[in-house]
N, C-alpha and C positions, 0 to 999 in steps of 0.2 A: 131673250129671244135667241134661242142658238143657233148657232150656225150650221152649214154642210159641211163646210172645213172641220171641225169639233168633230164631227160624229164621222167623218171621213180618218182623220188619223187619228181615232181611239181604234175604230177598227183594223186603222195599218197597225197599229203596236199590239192588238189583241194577236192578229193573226201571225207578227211578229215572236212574239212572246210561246204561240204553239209550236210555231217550228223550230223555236230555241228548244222547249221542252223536249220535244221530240230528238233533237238531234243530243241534248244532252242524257238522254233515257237510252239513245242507242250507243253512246258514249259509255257509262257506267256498266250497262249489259256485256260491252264485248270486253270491259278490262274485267269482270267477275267470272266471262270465261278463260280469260287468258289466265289470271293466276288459279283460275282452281286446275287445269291443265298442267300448269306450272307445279302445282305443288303434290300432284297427284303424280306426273312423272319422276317424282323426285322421293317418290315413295308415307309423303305426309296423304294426311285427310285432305280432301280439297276444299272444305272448309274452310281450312287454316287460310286460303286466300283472301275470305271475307274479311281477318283483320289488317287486311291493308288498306281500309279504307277508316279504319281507327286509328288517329293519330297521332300518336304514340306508343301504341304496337304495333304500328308496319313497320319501325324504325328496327323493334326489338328481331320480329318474325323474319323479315329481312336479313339482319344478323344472323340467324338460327340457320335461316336457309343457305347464307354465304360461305358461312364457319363451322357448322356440325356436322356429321356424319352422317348422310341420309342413307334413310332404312333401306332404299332399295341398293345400297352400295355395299351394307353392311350383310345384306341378304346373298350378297353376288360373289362375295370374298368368303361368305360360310360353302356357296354350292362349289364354289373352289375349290375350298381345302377337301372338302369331303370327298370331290373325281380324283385328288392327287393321292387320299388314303386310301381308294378303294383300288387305285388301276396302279400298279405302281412302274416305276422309271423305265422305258421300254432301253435297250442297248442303243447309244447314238448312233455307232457306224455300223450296220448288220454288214456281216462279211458274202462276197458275191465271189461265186468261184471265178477265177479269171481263164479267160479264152475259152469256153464252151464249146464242148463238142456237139450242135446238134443233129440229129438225125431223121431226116424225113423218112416216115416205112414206104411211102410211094416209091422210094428213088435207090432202092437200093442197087448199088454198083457190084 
């Protein structure tokens, strides 16, 4: 003979259990866009985000991203070099004549 109680908290842990789901579904969504943003601004695939949820390549990926060279840094040092070869050293102190004569044509004396 069952009871209301029984079928009362199956249903609190059922509906328990959705909102768990749910809130962990929106939990996983917003860290899959934070690293692929992350690795996208930093000039990788954003992709490469997806393995931080593999257990032992987030550790590596991680590493890669802390330690290597990222492409969009390696990209920003080439557009560098290539404004410094193309414009070249301008004079540091351009010479200003000292005390200027100016003359208004309105005003002539």
């Amino acid at each position: 003979m069952p009871s209301t109680y029984d079928s009362g908290s199956s249903s609190a842990l059922g509906a328990f259990l959705i909102v768990y789901l749910v809130i962990m579904l929106a939990i996983v969504i917003f860290s899959i866009i934070v690293w692929w943003k992350i690795f996208s601004k930093a000039g990788y695939s954003g992709a490469m985000g997806l393995l931080m949820f593999v257990p032992i390549a987030n550790l590596v990926v991680l590493c890669v991203l802390a330690f290597a060279e990222w492409p969009i840094l390696r990209e920003l040092n080439q557009l560098r070099q290539m404004r410094s070869q193309q414009y070249p050293q301008y004079p540091q102190n351009p010479q200003y004549p000292q005390n200027p004569q100016y003359q208004n044509p309105q005003y002539r004396g």
